[in-house]
BAMI-634916 format. One record per residue: chain; x, y, z of N, C-alpha, C in turn; residue in one letter. Coordinates in nm, 4 decimals, padded with zeros to 6 digits. Last residue first. Layout:
<atoms>
   ch         nX         nY         nZ        caX        caY        caZ         cX         cY         cZ   aa
    A          X          Y          Z          X          Y          Z          X          Y          Z    A
...
</atoms>
This chain:
<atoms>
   ch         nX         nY         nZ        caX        caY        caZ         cX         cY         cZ   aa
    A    00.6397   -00.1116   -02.8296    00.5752   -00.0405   -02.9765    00.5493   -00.1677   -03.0745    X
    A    00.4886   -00.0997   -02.5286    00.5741   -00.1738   -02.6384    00.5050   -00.1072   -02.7840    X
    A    00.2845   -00.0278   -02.3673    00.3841    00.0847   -02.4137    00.5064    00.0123   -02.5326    X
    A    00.1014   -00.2036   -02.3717    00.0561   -00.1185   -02.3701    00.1970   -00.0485   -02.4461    X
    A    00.2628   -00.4222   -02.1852    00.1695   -00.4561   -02.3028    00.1386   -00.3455   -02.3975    X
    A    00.2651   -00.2809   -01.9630    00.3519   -00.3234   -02.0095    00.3627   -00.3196   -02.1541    X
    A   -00.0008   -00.2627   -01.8753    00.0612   -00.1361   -01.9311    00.1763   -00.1555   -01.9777    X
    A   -00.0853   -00.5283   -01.8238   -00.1339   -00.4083   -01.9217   -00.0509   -00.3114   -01.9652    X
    A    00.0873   -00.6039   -01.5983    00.0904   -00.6541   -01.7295    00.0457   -00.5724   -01.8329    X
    A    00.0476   -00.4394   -01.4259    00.1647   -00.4442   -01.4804    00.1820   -00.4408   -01.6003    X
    A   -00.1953   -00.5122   -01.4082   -00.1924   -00.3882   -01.4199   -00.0799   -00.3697   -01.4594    X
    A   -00.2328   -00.7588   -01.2927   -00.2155   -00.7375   -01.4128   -00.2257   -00.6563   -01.4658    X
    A   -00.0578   -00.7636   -01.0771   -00.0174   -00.8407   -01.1269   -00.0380   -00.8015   -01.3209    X
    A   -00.2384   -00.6030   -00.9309   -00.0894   -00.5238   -00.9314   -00.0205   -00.6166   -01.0675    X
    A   -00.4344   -00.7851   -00.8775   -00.4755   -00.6234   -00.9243   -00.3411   -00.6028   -00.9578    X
    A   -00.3072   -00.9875   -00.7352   -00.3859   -01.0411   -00.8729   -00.4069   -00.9000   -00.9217    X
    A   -00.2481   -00.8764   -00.5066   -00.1551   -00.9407   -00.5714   -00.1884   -00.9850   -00.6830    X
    A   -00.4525   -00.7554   -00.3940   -00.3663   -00.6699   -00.4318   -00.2686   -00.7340   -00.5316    X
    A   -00.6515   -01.0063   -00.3571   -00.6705   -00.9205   -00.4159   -00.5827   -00.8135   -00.4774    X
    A   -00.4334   -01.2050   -00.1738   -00.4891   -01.2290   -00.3402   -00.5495   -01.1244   -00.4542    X
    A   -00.4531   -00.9974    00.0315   -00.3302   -01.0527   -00.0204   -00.3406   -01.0936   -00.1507    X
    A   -00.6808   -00.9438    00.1256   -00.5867   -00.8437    00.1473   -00.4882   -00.8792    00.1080    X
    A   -00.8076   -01.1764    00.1373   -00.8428   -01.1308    00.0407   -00.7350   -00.9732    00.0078    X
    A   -00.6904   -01.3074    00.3826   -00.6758   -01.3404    00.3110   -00.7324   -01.3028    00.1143    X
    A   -00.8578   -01.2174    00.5749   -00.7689   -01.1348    00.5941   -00.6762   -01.1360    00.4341    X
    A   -01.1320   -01.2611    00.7271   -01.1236   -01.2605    00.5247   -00.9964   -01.2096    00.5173    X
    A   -01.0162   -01.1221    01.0045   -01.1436   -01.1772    00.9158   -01.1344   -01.1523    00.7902    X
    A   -00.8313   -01.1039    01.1880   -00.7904   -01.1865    01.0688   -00.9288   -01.1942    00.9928    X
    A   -00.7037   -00.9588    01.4444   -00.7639   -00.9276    01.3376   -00.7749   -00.9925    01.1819    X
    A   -00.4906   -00.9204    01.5490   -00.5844   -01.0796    01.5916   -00.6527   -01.0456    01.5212    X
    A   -00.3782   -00.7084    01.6157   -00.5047   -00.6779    01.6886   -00.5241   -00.7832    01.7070    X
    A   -00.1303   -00.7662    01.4964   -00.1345   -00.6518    01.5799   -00.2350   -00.6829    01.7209    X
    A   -00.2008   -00.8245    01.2554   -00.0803   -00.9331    01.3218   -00.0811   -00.8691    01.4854    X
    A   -00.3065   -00.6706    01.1122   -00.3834   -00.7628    01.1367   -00.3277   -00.8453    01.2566    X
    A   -00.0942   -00.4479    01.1234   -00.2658   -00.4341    01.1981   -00.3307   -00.5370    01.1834    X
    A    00.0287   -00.5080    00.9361    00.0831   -00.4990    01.0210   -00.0273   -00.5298    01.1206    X
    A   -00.1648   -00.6987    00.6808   -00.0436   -00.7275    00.7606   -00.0438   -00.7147    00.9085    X
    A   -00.2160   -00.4327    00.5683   -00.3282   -00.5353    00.6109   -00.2848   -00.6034    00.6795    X
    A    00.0839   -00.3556    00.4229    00.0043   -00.2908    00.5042   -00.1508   -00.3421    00.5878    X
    A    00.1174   -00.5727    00.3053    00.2074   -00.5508    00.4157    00.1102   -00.4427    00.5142    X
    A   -00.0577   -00.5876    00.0593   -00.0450   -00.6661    00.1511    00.0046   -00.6134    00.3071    X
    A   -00.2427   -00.3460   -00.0490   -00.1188   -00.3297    00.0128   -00.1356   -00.4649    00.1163    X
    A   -00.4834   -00.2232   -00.1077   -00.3933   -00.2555   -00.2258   -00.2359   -00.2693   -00.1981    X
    A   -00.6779   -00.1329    00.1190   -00.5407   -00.1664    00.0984   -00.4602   -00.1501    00.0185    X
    A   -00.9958   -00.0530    00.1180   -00.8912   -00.0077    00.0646   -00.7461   -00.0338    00.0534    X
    A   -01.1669   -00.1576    00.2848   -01.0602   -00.0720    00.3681   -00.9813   -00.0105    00.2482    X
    A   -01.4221   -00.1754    00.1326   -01.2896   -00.3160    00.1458   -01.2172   -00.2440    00.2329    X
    A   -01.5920    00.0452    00.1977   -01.6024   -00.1024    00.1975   -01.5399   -00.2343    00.2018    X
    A   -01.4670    00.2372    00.2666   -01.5838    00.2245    00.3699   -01.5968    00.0908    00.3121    X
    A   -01.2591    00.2857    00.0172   -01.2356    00.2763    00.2159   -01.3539    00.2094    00.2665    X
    A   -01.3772    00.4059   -00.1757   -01.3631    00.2750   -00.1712   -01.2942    00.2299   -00.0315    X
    A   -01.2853    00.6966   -00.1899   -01.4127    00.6122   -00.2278   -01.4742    00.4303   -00.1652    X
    A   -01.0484    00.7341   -00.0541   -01.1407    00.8072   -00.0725   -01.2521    00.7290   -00.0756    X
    A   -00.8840    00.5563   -00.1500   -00.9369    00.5173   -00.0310   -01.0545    00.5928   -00.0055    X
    A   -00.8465    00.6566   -00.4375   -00.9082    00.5212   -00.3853   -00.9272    00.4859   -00.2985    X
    A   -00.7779    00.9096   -00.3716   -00.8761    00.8972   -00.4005   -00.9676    00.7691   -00.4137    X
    A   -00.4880    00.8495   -00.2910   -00.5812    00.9460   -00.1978   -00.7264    00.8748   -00.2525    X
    A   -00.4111    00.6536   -00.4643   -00.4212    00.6333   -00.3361   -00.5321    00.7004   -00.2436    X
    A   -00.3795    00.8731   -00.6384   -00.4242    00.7702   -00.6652   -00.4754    00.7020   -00.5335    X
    A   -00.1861    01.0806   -00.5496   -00.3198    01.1272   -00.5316   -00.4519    00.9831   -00.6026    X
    A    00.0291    00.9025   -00.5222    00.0043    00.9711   -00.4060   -00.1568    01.0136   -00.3996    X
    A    00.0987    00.9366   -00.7969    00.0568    00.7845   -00.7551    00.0411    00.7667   -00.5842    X
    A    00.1587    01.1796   -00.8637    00.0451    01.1313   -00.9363    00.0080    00.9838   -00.8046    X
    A    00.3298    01.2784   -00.6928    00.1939    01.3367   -00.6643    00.0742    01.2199   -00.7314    X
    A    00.5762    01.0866   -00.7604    00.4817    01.0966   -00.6237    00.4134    01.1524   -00.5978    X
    A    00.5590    01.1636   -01.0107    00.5218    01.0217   -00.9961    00.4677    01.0297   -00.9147    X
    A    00.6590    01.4488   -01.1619    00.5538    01.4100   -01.1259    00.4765    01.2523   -01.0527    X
    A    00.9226    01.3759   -01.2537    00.8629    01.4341   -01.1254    00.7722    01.4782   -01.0708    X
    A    00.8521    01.2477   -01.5261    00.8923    01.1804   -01.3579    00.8646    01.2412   -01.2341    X
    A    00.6060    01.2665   -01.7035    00.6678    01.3405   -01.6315    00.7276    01.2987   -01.4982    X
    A    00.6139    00.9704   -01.9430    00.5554    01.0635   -01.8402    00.6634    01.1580   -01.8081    X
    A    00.8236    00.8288   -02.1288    00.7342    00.9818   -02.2032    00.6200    01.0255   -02.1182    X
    A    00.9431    00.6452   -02.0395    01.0463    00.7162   -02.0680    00.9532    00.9028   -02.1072    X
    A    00.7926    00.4237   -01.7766    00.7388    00.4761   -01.9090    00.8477    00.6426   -01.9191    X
    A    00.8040    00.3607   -01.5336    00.8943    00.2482   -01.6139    00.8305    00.3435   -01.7799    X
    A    00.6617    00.5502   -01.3373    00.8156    00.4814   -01.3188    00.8742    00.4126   -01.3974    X
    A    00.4639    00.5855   -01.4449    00.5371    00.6862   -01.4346    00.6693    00.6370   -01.3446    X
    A    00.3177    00.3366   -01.5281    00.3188    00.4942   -01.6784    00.4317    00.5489   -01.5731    X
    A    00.3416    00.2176   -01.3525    00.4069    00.1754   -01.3900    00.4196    00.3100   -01.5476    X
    A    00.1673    00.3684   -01.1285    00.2832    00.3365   -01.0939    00.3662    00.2417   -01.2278    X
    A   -00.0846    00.3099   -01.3104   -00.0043    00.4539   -01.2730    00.1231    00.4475   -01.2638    X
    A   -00.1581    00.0253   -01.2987   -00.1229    00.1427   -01.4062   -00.0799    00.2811   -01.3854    X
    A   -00.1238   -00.0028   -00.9632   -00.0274   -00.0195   -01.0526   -00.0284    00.0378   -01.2037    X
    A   -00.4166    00.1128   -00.9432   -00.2471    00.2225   -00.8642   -00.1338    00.1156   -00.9534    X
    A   -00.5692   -00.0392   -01.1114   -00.5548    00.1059   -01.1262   -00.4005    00.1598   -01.0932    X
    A   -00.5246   -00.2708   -00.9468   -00.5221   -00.2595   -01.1317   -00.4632   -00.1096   -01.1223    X
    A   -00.6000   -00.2299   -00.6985   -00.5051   -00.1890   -00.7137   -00.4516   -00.2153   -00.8836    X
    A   -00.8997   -00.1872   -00.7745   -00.8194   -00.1106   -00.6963   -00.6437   -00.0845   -00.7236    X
    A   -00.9397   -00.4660   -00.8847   -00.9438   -00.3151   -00.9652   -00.8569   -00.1876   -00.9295    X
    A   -00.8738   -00.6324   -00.6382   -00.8074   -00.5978   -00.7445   -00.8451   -00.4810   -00.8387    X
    A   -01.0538   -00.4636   -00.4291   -00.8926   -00.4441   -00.4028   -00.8163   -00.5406   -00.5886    X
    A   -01.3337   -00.5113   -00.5398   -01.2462   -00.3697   -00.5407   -01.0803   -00.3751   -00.4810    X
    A   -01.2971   -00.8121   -00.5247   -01.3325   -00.7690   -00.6590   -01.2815   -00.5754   -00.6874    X
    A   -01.2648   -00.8370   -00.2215   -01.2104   -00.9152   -00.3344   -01.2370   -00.8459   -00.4692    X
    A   -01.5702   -00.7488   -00.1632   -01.4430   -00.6424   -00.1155   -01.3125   -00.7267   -00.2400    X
    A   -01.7025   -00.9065   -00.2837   -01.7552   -00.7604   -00.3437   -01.5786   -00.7119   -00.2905    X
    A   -01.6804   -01.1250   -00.1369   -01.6278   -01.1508   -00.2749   -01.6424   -00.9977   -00.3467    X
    A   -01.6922   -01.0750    00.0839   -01.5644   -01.1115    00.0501   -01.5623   -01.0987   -00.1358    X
    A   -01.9805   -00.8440    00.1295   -01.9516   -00.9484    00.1295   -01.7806   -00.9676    00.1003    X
    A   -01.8786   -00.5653    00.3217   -01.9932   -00.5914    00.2722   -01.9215   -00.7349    00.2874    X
    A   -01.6397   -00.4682    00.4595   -01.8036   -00.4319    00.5313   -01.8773   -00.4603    00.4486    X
    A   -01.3878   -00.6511    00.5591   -01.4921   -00.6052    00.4543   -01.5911   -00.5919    00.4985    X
    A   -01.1229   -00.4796    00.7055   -01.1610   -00.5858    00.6955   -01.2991   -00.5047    00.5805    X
    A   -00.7547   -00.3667    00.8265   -00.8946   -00.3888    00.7000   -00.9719   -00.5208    00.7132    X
    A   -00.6664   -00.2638    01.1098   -00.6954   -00.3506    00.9920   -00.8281   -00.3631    00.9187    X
    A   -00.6472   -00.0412    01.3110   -00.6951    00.0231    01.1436   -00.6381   -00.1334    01.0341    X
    A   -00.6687   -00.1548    01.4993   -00.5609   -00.0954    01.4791   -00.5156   -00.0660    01.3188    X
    A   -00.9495   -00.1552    01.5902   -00.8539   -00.2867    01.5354   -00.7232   -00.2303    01.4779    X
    A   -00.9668    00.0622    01.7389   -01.0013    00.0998    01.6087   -00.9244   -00.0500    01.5017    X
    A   -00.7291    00.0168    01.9962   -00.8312    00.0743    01.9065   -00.8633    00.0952    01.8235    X
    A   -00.5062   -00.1487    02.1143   -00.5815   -00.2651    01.9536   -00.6813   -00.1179    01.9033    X
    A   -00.2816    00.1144    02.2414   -00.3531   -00.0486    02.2230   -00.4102   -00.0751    02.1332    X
    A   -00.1614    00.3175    02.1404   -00.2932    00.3571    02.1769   -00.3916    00.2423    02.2008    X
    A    00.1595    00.2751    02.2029    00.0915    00.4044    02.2319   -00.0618    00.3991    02.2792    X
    A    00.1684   -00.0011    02.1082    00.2190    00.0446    02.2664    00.1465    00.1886    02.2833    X
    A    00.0484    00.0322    01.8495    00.0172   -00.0396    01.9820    00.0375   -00.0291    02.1359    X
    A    00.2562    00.1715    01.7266    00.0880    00.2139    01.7327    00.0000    00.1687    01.8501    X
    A    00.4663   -00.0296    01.7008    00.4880    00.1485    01.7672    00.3349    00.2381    01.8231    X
    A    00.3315   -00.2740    01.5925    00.3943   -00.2361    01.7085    00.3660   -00.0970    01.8007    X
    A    00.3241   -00.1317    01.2940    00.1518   -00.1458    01.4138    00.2323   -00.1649    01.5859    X
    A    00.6081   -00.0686    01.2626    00.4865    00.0500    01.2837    00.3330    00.0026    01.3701    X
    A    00.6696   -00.3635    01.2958    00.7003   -00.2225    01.3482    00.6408   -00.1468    01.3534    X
    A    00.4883   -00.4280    01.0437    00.4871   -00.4774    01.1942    00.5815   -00.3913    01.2806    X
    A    00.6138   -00.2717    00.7953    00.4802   -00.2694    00.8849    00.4368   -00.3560    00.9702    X
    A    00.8851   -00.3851    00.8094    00.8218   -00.2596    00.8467    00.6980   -00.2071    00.8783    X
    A    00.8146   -00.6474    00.7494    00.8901   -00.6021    00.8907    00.8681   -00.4783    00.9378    X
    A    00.7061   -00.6088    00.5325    00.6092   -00.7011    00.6363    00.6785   -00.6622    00.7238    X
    A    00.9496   -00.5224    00.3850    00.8203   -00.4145    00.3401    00.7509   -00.5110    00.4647    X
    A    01.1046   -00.7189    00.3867    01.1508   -00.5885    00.4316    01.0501   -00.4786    00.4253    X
    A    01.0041   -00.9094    00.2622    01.0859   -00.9916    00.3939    01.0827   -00.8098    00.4442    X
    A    00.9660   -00.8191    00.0047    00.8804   -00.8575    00.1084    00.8919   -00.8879    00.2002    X
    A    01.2681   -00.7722   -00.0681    01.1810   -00.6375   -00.0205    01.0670   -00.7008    00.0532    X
    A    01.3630   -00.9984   -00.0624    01.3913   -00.9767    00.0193    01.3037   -00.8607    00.0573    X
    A    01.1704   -01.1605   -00.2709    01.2020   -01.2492   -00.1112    01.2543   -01.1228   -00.0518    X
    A    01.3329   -00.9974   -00.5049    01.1733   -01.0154   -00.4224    01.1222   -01.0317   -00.3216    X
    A    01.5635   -01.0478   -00.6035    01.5342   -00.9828   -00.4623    01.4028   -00.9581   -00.4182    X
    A    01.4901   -01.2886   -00.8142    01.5898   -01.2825   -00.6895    01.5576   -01.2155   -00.5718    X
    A    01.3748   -01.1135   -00.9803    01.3079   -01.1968   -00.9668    01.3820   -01.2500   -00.7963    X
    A    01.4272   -00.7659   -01.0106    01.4627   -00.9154   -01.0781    01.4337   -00.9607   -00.9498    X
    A    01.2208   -00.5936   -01.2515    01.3206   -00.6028   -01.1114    01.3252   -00.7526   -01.0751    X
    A    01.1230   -00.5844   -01.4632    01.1916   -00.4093   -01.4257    01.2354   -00.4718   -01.2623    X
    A    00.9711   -00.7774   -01.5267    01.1112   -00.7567   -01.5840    01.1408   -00.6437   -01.5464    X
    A    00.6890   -00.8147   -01.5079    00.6762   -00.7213   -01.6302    00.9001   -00.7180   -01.6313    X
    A    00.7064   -00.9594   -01.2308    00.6608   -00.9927   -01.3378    00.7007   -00.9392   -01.4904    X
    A    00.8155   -00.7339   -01.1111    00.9259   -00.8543   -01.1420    00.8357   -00.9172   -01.2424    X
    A    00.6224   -00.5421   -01.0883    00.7296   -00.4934   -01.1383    00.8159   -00.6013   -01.1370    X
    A    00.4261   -00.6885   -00.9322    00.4187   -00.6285   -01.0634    00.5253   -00.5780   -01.1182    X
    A    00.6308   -00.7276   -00.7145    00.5824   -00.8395   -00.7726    00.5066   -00.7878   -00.8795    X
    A    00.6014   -00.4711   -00.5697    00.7363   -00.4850   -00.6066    00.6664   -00.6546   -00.7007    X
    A    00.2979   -00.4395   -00.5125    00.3866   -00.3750   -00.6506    00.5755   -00.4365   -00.6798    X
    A    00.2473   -00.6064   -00.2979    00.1964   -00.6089   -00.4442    00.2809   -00.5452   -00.5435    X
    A    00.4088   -00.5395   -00.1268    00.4603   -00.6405   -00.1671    00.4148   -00.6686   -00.2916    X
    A    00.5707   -00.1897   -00.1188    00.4429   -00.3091   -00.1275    00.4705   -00.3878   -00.2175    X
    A    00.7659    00.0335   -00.1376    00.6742   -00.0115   -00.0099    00.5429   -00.0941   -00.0224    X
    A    00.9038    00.0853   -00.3388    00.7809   -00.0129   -00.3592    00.6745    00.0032   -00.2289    X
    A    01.1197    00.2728   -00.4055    00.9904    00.3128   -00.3320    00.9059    00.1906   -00.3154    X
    A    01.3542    00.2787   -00.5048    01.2815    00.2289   -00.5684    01.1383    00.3240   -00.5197    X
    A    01.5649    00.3163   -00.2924    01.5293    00.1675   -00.3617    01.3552    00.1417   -00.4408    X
    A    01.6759    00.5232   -00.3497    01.7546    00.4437   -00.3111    01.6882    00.3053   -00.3076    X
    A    01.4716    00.7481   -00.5273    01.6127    00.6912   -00.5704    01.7287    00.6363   -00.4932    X
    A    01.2379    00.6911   -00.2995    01.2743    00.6358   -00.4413    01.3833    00.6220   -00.5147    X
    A    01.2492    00.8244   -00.0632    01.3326    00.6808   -00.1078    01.3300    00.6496   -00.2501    X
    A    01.1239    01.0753   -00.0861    01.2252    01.0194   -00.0481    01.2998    00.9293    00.0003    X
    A    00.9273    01.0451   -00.2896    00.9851    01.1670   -00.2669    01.1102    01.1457   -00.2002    X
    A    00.7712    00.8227   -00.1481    00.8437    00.8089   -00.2850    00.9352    00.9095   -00.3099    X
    A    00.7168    00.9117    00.0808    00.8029    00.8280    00.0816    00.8939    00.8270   -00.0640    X
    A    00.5309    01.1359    00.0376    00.6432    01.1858    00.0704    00.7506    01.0472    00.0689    X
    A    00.3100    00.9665   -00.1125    00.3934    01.0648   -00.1859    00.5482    01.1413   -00.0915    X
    A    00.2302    00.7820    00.1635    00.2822    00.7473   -00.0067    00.3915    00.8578   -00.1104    X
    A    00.1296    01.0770    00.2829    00.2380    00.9658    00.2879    00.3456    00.8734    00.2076    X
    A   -00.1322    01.1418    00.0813    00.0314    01.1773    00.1263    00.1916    01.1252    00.1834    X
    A   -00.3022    00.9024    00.0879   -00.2165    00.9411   -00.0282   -00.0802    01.0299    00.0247    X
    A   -00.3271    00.8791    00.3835   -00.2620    00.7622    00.2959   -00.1844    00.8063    00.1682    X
    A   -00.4576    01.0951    00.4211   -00.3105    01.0772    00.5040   -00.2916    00.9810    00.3890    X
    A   -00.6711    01.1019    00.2265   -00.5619    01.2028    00.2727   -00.4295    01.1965    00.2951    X
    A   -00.7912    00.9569    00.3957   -00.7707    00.9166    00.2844   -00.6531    00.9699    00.2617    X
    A   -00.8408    01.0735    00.6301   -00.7724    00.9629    00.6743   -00.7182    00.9179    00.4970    X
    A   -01.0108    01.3181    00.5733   -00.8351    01.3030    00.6297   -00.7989    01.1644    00.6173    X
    A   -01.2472    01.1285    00.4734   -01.1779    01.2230    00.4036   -01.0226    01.2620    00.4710    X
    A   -01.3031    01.0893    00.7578   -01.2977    00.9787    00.6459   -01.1586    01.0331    00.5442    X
    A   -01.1666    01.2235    01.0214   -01.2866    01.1737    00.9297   -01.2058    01.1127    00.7987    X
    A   -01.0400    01.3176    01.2286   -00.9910    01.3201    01.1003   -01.0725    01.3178    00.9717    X
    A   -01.2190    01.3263    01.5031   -01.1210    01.4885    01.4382   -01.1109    01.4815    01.3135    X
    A   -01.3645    01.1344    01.5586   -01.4038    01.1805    01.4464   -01.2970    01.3060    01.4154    X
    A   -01.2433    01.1201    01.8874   -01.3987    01.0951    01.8159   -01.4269    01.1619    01.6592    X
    A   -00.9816    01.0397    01.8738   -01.0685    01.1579    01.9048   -01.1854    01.1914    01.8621    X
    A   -00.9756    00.7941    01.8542   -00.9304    00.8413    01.9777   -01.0199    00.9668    02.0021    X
    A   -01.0252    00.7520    01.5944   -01.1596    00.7113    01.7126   -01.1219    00.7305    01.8061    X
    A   -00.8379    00.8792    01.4890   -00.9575    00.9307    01.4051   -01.0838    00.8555    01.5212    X
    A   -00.6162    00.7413    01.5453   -00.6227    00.9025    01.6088   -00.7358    00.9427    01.6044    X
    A   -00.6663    00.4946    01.3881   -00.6823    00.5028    01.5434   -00.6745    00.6108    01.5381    X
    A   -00.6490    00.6621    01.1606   -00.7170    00.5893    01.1337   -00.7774    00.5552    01.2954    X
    A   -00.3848    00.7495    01.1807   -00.4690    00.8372    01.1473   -00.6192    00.7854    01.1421    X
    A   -00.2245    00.5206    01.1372   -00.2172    00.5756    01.2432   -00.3153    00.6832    01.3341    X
    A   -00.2123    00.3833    00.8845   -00.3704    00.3230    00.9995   -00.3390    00.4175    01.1395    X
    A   -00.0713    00.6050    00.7970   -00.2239    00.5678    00.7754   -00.2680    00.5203    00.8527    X
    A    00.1726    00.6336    00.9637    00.0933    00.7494    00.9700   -00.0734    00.7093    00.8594    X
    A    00.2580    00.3403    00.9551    00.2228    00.4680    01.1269    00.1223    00.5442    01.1041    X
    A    00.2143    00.2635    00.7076    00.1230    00.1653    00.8286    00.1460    00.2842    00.9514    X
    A    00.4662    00.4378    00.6208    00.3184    00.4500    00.5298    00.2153    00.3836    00.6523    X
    A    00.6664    00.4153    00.7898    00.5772    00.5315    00.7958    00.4425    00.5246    00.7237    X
    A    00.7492    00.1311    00.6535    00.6397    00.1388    00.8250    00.6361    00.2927    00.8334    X
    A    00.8024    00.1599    00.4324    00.6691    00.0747    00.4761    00.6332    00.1326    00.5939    X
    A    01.0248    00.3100    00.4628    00.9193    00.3278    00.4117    00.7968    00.2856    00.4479    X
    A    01.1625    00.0989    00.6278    01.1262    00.2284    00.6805    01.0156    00.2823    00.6014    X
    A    01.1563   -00.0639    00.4056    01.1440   -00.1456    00.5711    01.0891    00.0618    00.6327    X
    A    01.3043    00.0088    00.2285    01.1393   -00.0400    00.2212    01.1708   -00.1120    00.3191    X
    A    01.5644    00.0868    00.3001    01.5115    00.1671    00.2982    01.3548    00.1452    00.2689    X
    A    01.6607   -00.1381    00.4177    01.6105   -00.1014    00.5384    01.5115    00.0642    00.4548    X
    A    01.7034   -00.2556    00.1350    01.6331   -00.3259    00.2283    01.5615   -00.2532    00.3625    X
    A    01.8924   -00.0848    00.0675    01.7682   -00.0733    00.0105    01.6455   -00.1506    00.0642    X
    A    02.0888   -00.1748    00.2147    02.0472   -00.0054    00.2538    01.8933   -00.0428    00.1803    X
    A    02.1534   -00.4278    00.1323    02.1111   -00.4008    00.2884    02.0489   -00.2591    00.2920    X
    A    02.2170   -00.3898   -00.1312    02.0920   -00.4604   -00.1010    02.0450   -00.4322    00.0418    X
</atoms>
């Protein structure tokens, strides 16, 4: 439990370095990354973690998904408390590490909503509906291609921030809204960065759960 603990503790916090990291680099240097890199980074990231943690704990690096996956019974109910205790540590570390380097710039890539709460609320659950039907066809479904998971649920990511960045930030990641909120003081609607991923993941589970039972 301790290794798997520090291993979504590390996870997490490369996914919060090198996204919202890319995110401040992206107003340090006036635009180098742009939109499009910054999406980029997120999906990649994602995919190199899963690539290498997944077969020591899993990969969740999020509090949303490890809680779609206890719901649906693929991880028990018990260690929940601890990956979220271990996925929020890691991304407060990483906004930390971000902080000392480049201070609050760019609110230190916390999400907030550039339209109304209830529009950004409405794309972080779909949002993350979506990355949990993926993440659950190719981690809990016997007739995907496994080694295919961390491209597939890497280029999910990519493309939902892709699109959907400029208005909710895109999260689908408590911990990750988290680090950078806890960071900057950054709390506006912060609280949709938590209900939204956690109601999207919840029943995306559920669906596909639902879904693959014969």
């Amino acid at each position: 439990m301790l290794k798997r603990c520090v291993t979504e503790a590390i996870g997490t916090a490369c996914l919060v370095f090198a996204g919202t990291g890319a995110i401040i680099i992206n107003e340090v240097s006036g635009g180098a990354i742009g939109h499009v890199g910054i999406a980029l980074t997120f999906g990649m990231v994602v995919a190199a973690m899963i690539y290498s943690t997944g077969h020591i704990s899993g990969a969740h690096i999020n509090p949303a998904v490890t809680l779609g996956f206890a719901i649906t019974k693929n991880f028990p109910w018990k260690e929940v408390p601890y990956y979220w205790v271990s996925q929020i540590i890691g991304a407060v570390l990483a906004s930390g590490a971000l902080s000392l380097m480049f201070g609050t710039i760019g609110n230190m890539g916390a999400t907030v909503p550039y339209g109304s709460d209830i529009q950004s609320l409405a794309l972080e659950i779909i949002l993350t509906f979506i990355l949990m039907f993926v993440i659950m066809a190719m981690a809990t479904d016997i007739r995907s291609v496994g080694g295919a998971a961390a491209v597939a649920i890497g280029m999910t990511v990519a493309l939902e921030a892709m699109f959907a960045g400029p208005i909710s930030g895109a999260s689908m990641n408590p911990a990750r809204s988290f680090g950078p909120a806890l960071l900057s003081s950054e709390w506006a609607s912060h609280w949709l960065y938590w209900v939204g991923p956690m109601a999207g993941a919840s029943i995306g589970a559920t669906v596909y759960h639902w879904l693959k039972k014969e």
